[in-house]
C-alpha positions as a Markdown table, in Angstrom:
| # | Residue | x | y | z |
|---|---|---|---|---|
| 1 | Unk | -14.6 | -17.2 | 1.0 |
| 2 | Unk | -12.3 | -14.4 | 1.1 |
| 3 | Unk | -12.2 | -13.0 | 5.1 |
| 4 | Unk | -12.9 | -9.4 | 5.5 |
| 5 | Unk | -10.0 | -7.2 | 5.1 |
| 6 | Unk | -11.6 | -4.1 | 7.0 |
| 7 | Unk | -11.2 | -3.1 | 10.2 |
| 8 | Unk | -12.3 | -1.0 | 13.4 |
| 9 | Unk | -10.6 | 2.4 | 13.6 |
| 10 | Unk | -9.2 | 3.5 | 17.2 |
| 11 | Unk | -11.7 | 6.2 | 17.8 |
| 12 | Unk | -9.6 | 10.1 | 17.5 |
| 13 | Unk | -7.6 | 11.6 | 20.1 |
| 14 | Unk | -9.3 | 9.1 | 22.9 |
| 15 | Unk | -7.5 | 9.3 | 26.1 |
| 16 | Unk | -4.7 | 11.6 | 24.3 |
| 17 | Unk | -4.3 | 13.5 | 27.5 |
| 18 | Unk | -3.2 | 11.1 | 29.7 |
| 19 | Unk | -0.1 | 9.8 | 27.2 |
| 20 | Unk | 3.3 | 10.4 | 27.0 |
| 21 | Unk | 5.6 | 11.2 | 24.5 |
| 22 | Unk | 6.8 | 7.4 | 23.9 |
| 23 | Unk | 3.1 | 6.3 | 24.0 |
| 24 | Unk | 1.6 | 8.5 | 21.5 |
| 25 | Unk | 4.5 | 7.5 | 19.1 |
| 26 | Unk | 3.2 | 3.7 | 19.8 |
| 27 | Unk | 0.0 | 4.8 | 19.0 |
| 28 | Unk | 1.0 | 6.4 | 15.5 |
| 29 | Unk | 3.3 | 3.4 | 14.7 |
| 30 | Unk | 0.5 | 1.0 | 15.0 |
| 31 | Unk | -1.8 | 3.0 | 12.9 |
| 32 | Unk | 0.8 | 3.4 | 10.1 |
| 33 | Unk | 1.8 | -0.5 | 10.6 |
| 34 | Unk | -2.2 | -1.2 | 10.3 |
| 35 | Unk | -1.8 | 0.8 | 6.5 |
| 36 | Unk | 0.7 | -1.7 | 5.7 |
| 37 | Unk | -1.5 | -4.6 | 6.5 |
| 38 | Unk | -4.4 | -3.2 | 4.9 |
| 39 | Unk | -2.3 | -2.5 | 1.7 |
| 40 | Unk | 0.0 | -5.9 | 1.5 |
| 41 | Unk | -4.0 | -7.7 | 2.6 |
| 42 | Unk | -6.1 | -6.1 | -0.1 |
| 43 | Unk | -3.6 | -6.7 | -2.9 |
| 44 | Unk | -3.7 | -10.1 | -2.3 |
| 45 | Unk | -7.4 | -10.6 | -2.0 |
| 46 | Unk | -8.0 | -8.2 | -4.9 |
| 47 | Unk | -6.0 | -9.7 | -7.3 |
| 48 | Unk | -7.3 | -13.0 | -6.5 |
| 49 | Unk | -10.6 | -11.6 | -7.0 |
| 50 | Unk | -10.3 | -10.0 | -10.2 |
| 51 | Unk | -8.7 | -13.3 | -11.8 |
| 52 | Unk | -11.5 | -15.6 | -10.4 |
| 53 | Unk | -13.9 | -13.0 | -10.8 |
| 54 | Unk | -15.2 | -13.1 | -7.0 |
| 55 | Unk | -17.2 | -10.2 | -6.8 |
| 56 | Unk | -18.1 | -10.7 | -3.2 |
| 57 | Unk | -14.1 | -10.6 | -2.5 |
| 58 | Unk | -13.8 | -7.4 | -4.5 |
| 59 | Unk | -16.6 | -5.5 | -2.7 |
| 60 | Unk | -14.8 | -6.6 | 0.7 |
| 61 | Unk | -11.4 | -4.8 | -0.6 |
| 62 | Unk | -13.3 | -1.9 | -1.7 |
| 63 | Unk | -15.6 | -1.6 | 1.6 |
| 64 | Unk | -12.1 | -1.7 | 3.3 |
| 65 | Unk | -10.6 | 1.5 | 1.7 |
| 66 | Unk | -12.9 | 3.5 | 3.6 |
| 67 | Unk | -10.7 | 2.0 | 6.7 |
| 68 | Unk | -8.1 | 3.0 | 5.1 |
| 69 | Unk | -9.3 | 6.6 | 4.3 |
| 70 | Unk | -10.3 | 7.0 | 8.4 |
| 71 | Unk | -7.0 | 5.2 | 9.2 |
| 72 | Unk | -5.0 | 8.3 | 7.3 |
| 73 | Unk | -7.0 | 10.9 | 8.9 |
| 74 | Unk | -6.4 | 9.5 | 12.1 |
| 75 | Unk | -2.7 | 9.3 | 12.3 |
| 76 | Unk | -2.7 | 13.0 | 10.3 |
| 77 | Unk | -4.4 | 14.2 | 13.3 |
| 78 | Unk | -2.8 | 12.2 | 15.8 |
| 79 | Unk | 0.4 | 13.9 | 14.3 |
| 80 | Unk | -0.8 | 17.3 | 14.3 |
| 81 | Unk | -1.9 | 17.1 | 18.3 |
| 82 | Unk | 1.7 | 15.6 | 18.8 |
| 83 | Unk | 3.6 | 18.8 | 17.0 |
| 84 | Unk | 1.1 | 21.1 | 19.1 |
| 85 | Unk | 0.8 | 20.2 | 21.9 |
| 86 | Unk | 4.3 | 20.5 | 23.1 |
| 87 | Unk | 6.4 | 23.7 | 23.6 |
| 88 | Unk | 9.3 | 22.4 | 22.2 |
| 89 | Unk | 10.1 | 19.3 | 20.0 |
| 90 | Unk | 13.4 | 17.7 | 19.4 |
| 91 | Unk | 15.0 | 17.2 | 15.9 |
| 92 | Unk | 14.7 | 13.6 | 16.2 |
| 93 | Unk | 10.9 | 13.6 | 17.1 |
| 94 | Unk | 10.1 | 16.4 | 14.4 |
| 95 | Unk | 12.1 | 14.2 | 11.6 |
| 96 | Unk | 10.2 | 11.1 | 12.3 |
| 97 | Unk | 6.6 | 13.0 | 12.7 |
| 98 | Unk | 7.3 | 14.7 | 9.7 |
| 99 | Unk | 8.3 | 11.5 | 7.5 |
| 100 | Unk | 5.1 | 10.1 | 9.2 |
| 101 | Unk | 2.9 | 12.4 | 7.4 |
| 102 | Unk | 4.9 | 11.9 | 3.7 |
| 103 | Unk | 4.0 | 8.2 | 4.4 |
| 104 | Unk | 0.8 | 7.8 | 5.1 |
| 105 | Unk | -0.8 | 10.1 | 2.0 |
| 106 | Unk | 1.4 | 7.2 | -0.1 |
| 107 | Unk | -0.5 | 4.6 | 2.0 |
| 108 | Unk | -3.9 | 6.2 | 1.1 |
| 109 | Unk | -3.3 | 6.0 | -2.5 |
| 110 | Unk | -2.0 | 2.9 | -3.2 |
| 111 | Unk | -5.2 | 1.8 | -1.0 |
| 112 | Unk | -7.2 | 3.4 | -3.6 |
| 113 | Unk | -5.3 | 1.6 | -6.3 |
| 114 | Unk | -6.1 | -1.7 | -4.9 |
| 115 | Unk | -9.9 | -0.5 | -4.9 |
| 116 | Unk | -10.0 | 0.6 | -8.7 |
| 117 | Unk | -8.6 | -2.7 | -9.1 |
| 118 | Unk | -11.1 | -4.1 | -7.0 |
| 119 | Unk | -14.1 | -2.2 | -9.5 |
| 120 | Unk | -13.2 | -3.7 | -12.0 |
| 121 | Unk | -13.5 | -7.3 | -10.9 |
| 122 | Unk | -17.0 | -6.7 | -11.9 |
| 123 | Unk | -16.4 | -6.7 | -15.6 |
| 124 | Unk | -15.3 | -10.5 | -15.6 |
| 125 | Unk | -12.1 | -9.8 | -17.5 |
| 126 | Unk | -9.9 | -12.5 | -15.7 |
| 127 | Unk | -12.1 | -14.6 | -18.0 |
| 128 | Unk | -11.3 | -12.9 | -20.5 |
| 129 | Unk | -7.9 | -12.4 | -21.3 |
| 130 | Unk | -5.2 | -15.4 | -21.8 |
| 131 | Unk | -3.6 | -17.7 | -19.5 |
| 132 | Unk | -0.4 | -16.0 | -20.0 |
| 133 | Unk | -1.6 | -12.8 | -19.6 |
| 134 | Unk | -3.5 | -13.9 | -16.2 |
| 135 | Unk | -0.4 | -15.7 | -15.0 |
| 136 | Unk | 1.7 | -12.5 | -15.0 |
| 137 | Unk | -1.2 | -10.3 | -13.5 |
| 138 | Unk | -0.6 | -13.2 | -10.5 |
| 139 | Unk | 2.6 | -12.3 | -10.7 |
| 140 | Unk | 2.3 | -8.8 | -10.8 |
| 141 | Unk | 0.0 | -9.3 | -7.6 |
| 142 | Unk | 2.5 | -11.3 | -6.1 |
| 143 | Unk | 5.3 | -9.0 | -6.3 |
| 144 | Unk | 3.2 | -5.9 | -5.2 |
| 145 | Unk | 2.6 | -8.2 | -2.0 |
| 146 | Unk | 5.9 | -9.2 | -1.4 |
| 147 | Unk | 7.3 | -5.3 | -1.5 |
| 148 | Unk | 4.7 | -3.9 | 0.8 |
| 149 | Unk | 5.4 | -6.3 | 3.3 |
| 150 | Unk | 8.6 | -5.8 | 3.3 |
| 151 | Unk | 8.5 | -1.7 | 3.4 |
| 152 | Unk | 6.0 | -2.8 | 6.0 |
| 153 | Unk | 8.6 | -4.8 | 7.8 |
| 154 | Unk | 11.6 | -1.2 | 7.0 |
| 155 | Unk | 8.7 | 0.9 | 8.8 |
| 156 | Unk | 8.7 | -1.2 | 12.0 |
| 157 | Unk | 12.7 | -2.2 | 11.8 |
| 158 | Unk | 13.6 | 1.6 | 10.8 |
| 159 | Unk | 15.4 | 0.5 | 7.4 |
| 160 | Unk | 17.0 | 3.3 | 6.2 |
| 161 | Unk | 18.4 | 0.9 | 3.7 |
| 162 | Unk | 15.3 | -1.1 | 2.4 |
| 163 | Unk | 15.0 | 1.3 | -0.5 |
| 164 | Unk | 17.9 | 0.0 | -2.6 |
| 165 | Unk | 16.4 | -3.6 | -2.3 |
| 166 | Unk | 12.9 | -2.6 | -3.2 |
| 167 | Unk | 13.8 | -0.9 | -6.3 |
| 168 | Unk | 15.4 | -4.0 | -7.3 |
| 169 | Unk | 11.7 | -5.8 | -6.9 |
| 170 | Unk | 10.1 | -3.0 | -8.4 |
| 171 | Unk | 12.6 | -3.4 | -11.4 |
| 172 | Unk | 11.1 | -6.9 | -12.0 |
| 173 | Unk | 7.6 | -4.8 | -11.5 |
| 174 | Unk | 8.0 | -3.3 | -14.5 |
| 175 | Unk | 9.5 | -5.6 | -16.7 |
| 176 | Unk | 5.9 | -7.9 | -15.8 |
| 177 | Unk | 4.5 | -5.0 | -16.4 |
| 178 | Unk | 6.1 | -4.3 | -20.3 |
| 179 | Unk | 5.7 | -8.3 | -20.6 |
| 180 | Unk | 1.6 | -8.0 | -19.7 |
| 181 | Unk | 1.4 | -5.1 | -22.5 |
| 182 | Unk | 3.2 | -6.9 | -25.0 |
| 183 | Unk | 0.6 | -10.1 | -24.3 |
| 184 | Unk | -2.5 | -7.8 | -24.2 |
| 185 | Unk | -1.7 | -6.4 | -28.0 |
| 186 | Unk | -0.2 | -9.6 | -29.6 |
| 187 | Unk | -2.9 | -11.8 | -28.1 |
| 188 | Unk | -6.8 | -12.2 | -29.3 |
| 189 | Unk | -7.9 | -9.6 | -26.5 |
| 190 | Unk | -10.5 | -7.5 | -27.8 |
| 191 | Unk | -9.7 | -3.8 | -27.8 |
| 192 | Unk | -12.1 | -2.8 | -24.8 |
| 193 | Unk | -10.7 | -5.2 | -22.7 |
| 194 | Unk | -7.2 | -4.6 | -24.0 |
| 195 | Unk | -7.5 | -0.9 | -22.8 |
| 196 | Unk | -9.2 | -1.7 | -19.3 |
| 197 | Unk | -6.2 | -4.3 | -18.4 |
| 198 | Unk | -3.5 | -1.8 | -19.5 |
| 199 | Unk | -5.1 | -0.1 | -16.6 |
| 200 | Unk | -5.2 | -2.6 | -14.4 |
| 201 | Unk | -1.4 | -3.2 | -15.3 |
| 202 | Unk | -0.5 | 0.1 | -14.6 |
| 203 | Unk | -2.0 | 0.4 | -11.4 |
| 204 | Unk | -0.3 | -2.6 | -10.3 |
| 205 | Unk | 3.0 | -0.7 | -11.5 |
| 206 | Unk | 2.3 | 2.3 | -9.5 |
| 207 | Unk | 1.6 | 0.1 | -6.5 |
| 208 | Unk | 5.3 | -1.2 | -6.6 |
| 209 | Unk | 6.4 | 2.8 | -6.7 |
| 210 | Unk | 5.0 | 3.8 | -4.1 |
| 211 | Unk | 6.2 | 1.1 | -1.8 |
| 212 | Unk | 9.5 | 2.0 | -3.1 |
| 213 | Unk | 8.5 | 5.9 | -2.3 |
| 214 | Unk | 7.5 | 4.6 | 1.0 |
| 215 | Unk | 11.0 | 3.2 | 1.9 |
| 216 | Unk | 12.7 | 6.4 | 0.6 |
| 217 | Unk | 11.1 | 8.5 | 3.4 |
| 218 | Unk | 12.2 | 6.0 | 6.1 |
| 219 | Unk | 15.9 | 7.5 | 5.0 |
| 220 | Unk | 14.6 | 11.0 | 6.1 |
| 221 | Unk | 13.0 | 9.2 | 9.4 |
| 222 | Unk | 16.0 | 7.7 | 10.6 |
| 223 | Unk | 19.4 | 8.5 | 9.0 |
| 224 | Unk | 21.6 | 6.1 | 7.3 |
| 225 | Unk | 23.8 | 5.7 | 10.3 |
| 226 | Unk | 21.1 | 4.9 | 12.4 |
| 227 | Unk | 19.4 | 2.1 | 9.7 |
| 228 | Unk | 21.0 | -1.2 | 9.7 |
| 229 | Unk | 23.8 | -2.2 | 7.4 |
């Protein structure tokens, strides 16, 4: 059993009056930080899923993008009260509220990557392809995990550097990603299945380039002098 992914959204604007600047910026942070988890989770779980063909796992990670979807709105608006709500807003404040809503649009659509994913658990084709070909979709999985968690960890740390290492793991993204192809049209894969996969494939590649987009935005969040060596 595969533990539900999804989780209960803050309800909007509650309370908003009575916060301060430093603790609506708290607020927004562990919104944002709950993306990340949601993300760096669902990967996991769905690529699990769609290899042992858990359908019951899948329809978790997909029930959970609607989290994600409410999550979005809410820091959006959260955002929005923030920039209107005061007469005057430092450059500071404005930089980081800004790169806050780059991000999260980012986050929204590599959750609905994980959920097409997810769909197409459904058609059994971990059972269908080879065991090469479903040991570099693990790995695939695996690296997509291991680069959201750690633009996850550049959000909360304020990395203005963590790009430069996550292209380096998205480098290794994509030559999985050229070696998964390569197995789907040398190997016995039927042509329908063949096609789906290169799908699957690709979203997992687009996965690893938005964490990396995610990490460039931190550089407009915090400048490099203020990121850590």
């Amino acid at each position: 059993m595969v533990r539900s992914i999804s989780a209960p959204v803050p309800s909007r604007v509650r309370g908003r009056a009575g916060l301060d600047d430093r603790a609506a910026f708290v607020e927004i942070d562990q919104h944002v930080l709950r993306l990340f988890a949601l993300i760096s989770e669902g990967l996991g779980a769905t690529t699990t899923a769609f290899l042992d063909n858990d359908r019951d796992a899948a329809r978790a990670v997909v029930a959970a993008d609607r989290t994600i979807d409410d999550l979005e709105s809410a820091v959006e608006e959260l955002v929005h009260l923030e920039l209107s709500s005061k007469p005057q807003v430092s450059q500071a404040d404005l930089r980081r509220l800004v790169s806050v809503l780059l991000i999260v649009p980012e986050l929204e659509r590599s959750g609905d990557l994980v959920e097409h994913i997810a769909l197409r658990t459904q058609q059994g084709m971990g059972g269908r392809i080879s065991a090469r070909a479903r040991g570099l979709v693990q790995q695939m999985g695996d690296v997509g995990v291991e680069m959201w968690r750690a633009a996850a960890d550049a959000y909360a740390d304020r990395d203005a550097y963590a790009a430069d290492r996550l292209r380096l793991l998205d480098d290794r993204l994509d030559d999985l990603h050229v070696t998964l192809s390569v197995e789907l049209a040398q190997s016995l894969t039927s042509a329908p299945v063949a096609i789906e996969m290169g799908l699957v494939a690709r979203f997992l590649e687009r996965l690893g380039d938005h964490a990396v987009n995610v990490a460039r935005r931190l550089r407009d969040m915090c400048p490099p002098a203020e990121g850590r060596e």
